[in-house]
Backbone and ligand atoms as CSV (ligand in chain L), in Angstrom:
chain,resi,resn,atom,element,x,y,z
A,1,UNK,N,N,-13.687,29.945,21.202
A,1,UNK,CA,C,-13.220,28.900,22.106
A,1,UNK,C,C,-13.107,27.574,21.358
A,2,UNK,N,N,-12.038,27.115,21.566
A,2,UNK,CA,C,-11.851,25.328,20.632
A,2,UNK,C,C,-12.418,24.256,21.906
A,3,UNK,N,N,-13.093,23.644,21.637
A,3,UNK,CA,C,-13.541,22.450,21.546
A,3,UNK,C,C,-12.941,21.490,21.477
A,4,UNK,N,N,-12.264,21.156,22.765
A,4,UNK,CA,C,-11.325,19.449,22.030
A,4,UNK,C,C,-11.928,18.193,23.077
A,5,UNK,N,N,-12.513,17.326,21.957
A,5,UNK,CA,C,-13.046,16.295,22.105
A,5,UNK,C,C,-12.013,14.818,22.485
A,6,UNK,N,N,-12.313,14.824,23.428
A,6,UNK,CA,C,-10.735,13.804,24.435
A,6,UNK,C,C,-11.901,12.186,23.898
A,7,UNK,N,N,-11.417,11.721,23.321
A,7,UNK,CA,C,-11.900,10.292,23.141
A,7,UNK,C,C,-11.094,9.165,23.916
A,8,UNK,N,N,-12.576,8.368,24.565
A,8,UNK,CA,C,-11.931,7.196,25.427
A,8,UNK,C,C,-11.683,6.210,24.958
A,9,UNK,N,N,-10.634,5.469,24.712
A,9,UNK,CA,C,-9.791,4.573,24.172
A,9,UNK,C,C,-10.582,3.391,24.047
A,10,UNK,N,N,-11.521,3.218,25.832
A,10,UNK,CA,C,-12.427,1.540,25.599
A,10,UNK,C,C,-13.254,2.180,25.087
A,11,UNK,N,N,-13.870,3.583,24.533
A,11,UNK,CA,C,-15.156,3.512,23.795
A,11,UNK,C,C,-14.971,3.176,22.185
A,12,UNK,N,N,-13.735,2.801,21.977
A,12,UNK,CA,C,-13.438,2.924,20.423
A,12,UNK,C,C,-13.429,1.382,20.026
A,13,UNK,N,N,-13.444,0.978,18.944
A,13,UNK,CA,C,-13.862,-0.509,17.936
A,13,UNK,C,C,-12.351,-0.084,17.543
A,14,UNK,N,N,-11.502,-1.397,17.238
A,14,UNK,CA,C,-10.709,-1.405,16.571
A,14,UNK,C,C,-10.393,-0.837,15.050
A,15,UNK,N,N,-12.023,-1.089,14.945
A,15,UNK,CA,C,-11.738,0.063,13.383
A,15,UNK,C,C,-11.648,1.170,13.235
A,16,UNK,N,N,-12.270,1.942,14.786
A,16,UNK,CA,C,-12.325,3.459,14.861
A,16,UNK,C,C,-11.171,3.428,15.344
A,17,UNK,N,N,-10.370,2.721,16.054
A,17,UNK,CA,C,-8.641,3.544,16.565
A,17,UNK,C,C,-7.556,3.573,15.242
A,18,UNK,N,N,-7.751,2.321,14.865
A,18,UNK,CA,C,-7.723,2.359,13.176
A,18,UNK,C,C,-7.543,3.788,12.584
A,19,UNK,N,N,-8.563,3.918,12.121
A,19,UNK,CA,C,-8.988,5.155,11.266
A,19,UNK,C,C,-8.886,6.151,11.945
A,20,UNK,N,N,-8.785,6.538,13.347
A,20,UNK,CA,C,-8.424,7.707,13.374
A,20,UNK,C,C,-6.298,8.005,13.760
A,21,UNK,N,N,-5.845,6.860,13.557
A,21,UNK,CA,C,-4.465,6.165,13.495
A,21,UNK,C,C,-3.978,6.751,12.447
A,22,UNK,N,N,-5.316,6.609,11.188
A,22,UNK,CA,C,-4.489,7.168,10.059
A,22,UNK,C,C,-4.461,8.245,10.145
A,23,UNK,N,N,-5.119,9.822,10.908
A,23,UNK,CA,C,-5.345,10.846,10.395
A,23,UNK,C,C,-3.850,11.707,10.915
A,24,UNK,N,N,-3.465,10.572,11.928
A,24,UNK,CA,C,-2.313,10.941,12.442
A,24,UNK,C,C,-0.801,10.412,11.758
A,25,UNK,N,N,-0.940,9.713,10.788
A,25,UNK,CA,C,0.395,9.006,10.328
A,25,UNK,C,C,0.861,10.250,9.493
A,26,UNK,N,N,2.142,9.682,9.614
A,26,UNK,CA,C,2.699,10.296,8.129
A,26,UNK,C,C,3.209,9.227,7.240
A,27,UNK,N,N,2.821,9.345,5.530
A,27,UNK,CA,C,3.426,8.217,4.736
A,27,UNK,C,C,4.446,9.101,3.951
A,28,UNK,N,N,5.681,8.103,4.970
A,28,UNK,CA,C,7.239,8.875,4.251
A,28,UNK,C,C,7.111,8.016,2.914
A,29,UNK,N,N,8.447,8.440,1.933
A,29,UNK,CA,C,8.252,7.918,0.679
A,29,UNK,C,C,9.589,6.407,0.809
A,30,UNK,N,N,8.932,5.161,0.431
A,30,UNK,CA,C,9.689,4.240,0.588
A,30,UNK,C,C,10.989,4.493,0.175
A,31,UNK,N,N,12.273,3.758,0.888
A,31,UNK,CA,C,13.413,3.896,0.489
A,31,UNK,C,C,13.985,2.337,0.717
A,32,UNK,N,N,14.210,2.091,0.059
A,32,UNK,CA,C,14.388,0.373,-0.145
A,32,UNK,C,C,15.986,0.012,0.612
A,33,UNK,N,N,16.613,1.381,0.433
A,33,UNK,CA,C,18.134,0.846,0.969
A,33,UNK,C,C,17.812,0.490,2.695
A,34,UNK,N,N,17.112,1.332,3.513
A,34,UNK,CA,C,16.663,1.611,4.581
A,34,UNK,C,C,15.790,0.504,4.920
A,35,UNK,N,N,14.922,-0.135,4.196
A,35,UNK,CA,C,14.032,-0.721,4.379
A,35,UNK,C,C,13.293,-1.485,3.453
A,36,UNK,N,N,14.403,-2.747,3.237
A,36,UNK,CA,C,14.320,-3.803,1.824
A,36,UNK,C,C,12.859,-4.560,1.990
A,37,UNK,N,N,12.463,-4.731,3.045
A,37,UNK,CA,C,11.325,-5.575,2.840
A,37,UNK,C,C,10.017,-4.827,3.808
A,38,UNK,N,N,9.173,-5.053,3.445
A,38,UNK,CA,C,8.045,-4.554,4.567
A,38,UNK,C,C,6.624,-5.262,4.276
A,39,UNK,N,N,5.686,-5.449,5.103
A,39,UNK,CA,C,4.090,-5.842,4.502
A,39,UNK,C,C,3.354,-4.885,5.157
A,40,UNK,N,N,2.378,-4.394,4.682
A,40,UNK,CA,C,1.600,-3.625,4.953
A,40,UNK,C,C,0.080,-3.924,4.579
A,41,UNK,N,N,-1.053,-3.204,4.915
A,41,UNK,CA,C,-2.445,-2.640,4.853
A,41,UNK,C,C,-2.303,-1.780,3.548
A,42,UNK,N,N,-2.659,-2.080,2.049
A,42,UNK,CA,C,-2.845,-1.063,1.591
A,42,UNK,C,C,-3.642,0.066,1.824
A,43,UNK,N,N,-3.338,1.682,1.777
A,43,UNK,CA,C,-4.560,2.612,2.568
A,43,UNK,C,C,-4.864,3.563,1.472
A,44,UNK,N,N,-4.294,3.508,0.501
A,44,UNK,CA,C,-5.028,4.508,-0.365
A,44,UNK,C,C,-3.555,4.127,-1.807
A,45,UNK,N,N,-4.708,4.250,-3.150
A,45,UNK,CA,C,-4.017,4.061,-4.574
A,45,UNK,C,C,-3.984,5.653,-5.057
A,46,UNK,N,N,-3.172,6.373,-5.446
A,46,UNK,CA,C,-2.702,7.574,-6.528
A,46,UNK,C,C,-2.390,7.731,-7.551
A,47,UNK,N,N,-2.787,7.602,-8.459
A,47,UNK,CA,C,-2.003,7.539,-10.035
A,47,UNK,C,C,-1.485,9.240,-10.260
A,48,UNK,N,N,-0.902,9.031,-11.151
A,48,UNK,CA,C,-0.500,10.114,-12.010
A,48,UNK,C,C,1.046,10.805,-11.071
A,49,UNK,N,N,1.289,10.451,-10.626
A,49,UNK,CA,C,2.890,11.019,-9.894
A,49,UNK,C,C,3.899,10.953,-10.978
A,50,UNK,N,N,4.636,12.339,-11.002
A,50,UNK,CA,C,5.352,12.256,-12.156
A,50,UNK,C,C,7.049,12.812,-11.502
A,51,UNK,N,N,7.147,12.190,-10.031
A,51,UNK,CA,C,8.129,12.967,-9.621
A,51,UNK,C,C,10.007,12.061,-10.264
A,52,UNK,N,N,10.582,12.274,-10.565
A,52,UNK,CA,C,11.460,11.597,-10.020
A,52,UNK,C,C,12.060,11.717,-11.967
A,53,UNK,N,N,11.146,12.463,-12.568
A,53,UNK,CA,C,11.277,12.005,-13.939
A,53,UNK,C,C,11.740,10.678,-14.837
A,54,UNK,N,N,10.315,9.896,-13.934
A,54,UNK,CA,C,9.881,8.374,-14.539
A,54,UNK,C,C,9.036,8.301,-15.456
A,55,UNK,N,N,8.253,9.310,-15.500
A,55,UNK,CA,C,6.692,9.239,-15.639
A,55,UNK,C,C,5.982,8.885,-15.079
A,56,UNK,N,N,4.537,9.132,-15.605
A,56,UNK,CA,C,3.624,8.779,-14.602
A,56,UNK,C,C,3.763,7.683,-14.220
A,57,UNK,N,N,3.788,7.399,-12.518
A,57,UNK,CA,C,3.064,5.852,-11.983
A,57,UNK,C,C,2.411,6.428,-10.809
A,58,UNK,N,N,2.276,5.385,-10.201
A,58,UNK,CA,C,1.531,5.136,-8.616
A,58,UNK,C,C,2.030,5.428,-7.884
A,59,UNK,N,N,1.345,5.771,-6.806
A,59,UNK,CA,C,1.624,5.616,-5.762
A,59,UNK,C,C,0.992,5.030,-4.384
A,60,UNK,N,N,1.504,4.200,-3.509
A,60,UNK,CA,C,0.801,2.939,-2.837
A,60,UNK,C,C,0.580,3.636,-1.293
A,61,UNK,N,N,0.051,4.335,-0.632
A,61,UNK,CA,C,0.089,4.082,0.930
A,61,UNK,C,C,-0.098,2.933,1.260
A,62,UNK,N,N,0.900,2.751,1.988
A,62,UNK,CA,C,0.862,1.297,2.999
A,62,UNK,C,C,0.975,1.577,4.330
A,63,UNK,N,N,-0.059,1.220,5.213
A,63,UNK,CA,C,0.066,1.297,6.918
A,63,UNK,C,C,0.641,0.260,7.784
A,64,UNK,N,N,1.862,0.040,7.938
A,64,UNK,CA,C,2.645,-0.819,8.661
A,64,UNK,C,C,2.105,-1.071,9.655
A,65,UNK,N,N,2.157,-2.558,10.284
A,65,UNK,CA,C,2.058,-3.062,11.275
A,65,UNK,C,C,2.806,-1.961,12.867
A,66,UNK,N,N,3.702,-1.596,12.258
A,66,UNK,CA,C,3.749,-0.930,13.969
A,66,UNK,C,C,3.536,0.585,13.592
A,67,UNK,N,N,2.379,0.902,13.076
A,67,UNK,CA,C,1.617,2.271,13.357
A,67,UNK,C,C,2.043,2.816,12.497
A,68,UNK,N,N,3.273,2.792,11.362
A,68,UNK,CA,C,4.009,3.718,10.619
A,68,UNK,C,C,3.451,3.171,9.163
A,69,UNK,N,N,3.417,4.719,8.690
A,69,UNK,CA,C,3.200,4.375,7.077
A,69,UNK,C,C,4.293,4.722,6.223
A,70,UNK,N,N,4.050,4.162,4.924
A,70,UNK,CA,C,4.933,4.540,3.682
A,70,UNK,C,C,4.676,4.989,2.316
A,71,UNK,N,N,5.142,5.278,1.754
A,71,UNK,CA,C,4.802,5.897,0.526
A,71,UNK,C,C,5.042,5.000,-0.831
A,72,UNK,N,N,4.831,4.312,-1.396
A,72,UNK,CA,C,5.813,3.476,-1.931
A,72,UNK,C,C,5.240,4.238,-3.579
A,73,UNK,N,N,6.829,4.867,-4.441
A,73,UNK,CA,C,6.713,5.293,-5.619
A,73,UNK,C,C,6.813,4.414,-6.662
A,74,UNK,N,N,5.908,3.892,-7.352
A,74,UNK,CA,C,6.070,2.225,-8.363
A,74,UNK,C,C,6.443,3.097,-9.623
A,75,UNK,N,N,8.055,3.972,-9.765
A,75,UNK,CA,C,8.284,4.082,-11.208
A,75,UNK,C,C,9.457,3.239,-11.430
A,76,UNK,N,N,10.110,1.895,-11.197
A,76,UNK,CA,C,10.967,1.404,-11.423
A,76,UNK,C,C,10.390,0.104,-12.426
A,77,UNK,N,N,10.570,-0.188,-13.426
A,77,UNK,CA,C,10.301,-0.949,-14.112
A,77,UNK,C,C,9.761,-2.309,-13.696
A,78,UNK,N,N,10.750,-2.876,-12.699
A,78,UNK,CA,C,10.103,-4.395,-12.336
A,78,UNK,C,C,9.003,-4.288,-11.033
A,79,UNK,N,N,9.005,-3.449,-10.610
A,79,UNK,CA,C,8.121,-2.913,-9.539
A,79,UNK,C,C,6.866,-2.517,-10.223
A,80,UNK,N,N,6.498,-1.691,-11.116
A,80,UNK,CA,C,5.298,-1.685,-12.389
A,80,UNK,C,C,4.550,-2.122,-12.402
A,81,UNK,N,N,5.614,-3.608,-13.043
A,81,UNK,CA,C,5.162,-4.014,-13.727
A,81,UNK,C,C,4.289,-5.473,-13.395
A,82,UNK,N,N,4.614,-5.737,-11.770
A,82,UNK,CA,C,3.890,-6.105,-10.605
A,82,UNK,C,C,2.836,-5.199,-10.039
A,83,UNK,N,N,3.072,-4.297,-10.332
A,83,UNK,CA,C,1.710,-3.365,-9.648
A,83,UNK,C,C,0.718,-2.874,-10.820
A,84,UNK,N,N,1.129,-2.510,-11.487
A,84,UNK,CA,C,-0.022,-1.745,-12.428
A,84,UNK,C,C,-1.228,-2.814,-13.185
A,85,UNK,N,N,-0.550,-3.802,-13.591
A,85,UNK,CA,C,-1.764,-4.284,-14.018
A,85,UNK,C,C,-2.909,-4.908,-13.025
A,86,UNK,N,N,-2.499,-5.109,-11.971
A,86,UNK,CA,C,-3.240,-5.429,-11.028
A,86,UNK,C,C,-4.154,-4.410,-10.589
A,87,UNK,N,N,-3.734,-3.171,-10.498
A,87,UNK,CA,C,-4.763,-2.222,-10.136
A,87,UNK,C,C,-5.517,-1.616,-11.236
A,88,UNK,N,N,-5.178,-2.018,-12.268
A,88,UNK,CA,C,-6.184,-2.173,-13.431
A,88,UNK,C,C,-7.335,-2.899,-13.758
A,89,UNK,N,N,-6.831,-3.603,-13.270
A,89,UNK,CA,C,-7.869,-5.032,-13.600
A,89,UNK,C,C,-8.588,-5.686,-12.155
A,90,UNK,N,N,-8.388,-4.411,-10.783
A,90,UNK,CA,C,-8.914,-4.374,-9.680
A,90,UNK,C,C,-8.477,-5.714,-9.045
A,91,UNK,N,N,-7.368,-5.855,-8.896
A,91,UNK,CA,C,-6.709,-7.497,-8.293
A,91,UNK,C,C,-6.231,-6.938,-6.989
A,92,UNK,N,N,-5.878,-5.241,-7.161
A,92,UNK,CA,C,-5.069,-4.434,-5.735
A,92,UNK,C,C,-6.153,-3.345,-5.210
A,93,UNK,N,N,-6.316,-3.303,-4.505
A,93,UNK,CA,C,-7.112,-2.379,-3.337
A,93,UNK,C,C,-6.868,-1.753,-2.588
A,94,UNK,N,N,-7.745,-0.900,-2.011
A,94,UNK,CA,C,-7.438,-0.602,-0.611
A,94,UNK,C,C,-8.105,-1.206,0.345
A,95,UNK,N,N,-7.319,-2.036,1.201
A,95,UNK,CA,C,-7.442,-2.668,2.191
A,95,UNK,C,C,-6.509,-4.048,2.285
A,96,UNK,N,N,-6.080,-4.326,0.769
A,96,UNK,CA,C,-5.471,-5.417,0.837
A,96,UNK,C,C,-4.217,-5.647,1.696
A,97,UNK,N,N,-3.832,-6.692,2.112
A,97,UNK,CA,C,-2.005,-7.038,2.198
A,97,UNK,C,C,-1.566,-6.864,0.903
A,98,UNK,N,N,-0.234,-6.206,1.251
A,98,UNK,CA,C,0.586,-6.179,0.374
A,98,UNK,C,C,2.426,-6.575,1.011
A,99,UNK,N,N,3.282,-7.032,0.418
A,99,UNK,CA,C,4.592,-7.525,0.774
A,99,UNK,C,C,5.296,-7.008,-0.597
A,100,UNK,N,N,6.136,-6.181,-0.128
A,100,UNK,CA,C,7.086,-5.885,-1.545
A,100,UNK,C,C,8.499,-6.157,-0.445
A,101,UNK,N,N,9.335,-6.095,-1.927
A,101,UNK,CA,C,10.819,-7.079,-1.464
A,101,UNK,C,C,12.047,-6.535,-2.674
A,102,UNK,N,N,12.868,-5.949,-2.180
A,102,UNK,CA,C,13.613,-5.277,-2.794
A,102,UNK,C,C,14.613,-6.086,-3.116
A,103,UNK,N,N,15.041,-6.637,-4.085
A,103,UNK,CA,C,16.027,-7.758,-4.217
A,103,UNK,C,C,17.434,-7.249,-4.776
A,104,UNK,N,N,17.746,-6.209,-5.045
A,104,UNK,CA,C,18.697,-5.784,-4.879
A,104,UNK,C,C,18.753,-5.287,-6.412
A,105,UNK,N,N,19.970,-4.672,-7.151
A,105,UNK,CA,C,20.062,-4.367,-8.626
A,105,UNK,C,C,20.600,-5.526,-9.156
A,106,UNK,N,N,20.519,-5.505,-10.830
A,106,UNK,CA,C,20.495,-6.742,-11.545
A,106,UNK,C,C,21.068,-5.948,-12.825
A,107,UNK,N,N,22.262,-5.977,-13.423
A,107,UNK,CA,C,23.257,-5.071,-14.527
A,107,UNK,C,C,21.812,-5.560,-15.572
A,108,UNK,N,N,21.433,-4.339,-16.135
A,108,UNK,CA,C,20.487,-4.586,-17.559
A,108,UNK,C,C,21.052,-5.522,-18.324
A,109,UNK,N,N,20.237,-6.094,-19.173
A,109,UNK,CA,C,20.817,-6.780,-20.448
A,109,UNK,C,C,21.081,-5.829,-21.526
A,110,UNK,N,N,20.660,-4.753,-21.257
A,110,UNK,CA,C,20.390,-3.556,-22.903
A,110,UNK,C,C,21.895,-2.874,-22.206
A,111,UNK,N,N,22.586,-3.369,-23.199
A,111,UNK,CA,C,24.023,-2.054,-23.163
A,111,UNK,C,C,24.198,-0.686,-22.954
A,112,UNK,N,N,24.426,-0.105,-22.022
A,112,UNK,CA,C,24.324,1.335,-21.782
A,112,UNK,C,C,23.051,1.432,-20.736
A,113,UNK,N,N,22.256,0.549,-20.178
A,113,UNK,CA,C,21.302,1.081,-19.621
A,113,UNK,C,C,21.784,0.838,-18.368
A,114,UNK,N,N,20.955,1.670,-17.214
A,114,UNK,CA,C,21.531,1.203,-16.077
A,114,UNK,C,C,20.779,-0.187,-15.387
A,115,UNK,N,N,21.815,-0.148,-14.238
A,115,UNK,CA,C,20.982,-1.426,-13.764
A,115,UNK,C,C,19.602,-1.340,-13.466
A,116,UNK,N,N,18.858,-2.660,-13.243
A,116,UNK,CA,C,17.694,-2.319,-12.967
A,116,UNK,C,C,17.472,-3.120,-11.789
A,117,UNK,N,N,16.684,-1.940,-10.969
A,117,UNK,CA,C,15.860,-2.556,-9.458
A,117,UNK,C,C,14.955,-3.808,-9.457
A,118,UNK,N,N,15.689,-4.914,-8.454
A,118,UNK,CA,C,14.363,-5.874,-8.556
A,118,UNK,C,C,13.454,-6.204,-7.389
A,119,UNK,N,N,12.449,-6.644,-7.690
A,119,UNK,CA,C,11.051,-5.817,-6.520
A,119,UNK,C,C,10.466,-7.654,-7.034
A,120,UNK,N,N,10.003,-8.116,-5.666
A,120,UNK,CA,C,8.844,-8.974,-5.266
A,120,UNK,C,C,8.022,-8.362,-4.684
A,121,UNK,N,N,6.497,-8.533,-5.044
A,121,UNK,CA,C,5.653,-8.379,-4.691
A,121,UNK,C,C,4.543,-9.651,-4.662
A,122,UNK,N,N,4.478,-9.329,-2.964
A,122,UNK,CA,C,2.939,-10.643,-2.985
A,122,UNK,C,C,1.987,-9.626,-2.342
A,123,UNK,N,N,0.360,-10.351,-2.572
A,123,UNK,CA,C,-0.792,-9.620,-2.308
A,123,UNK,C,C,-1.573,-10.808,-1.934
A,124,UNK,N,N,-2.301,-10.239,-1.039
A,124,UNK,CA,C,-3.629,-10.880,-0.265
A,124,UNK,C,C,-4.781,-10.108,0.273
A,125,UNK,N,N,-5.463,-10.478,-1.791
A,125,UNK,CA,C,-6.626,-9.430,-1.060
A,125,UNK,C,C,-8.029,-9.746,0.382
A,126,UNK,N,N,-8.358,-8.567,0.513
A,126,UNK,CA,C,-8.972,-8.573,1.669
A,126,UNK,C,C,-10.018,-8.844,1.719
A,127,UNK,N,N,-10.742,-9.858,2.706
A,127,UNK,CA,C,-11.921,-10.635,2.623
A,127,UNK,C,C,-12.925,-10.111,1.982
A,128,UNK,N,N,-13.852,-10.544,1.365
A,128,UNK,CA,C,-15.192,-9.813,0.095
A,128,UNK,C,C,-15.761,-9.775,1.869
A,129,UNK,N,N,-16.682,-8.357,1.808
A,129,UNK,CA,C,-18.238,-8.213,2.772
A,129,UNK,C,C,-18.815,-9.450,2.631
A,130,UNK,N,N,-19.001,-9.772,3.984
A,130,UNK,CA,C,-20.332,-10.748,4.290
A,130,UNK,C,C,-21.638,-10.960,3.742
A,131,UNK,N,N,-21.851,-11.557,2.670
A,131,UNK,CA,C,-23.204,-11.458,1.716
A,131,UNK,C,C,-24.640,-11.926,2.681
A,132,UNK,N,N,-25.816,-11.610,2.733
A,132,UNK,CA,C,-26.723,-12.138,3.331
A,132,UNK,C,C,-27.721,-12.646,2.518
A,133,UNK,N,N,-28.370,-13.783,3.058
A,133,UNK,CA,C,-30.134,-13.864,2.311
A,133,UNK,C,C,-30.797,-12.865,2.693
A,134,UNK,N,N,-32.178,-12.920,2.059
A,134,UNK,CA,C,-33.231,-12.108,2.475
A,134,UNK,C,C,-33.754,-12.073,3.501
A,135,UNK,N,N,-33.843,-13.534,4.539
A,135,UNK,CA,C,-33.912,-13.631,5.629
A,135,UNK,C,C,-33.435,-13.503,6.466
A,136,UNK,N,N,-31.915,-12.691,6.115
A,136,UNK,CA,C,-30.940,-12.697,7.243
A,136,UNK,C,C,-30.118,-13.754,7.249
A,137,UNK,N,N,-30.269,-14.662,6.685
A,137,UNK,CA,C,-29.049,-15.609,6.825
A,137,UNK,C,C,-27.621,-15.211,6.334
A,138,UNK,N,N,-26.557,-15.736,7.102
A,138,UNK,CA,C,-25.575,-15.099,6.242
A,138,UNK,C,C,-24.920,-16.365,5.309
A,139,UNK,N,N,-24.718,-15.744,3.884
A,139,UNK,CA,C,-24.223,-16.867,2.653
A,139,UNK,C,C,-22.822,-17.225,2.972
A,140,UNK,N,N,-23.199,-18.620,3.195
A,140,UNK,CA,C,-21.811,-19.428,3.432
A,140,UNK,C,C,-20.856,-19.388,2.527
L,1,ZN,ZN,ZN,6.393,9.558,-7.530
């Protein structure tokens, strides 16, 4: 016999409708023609994706403001090269804002190459935990 546990909507914290929001999304894979600009919740970092024969990069879940997620694949050069070092050097997270911005193609300068995609990206990482004293105070 299954067991289905009906949860009441006022018994839930915004973080629990949250999180169980995500178990239900799907993160399609960004498509910039469709959808040049977006900000999101970062929800989870992936390295090593080798689809598209870029090589390895990232990959970003982002949870959109109206319930929908995305996939966003960072193998385009100017897109990178905004993202990678940041999640190297722990500047990108999960939890942060993130805003990427598809600015359209830009003819290479290198002869024979193709054009290349250009990508803004802004970030706002997400508040540090509330530090306390020993007494309970909380550090201003
Ligand atoms: Zn990929």
């Amino acid at each position: 016999m299954r067991i289905r546990i009906i949860l009441m909507a006022d018994n839930l914290t915004p973080e629990m409708r949250e999180l169980l929001g995500r178990t239900e999304r799907e993160y399609v894979g960004w498509d910039p023609e469709i959808l040049p600009t977006f900000v999101g919740t970062v929800a989870d970092i992936v390295p090593g994706c080798d689809c598209g024969g870029y090589g390895e990069h990232y990959i970003i879940s982002v949870d959109l403001p109206d319930g929908n997620g995305l996939a966003m694949h960072c193998f385009h050069t100017t897109l990178r090269s905004q993202i990678e070092p940041k999640i190297k050097q722990s500047r990108l997270g999960v939890g942060d804002l993130i805003a990427v911005s598809h600015k359209g193609t830009k003819d290479s300068s290198v002869k024979g190459h193709n054009a290349m995609n250009m990508y803004s990206v802004a970030i706002k990482p997400k508040a540090p935990p509330q530090q306390f004293f020993s007494d309970g105070r909380p550090v201003e």
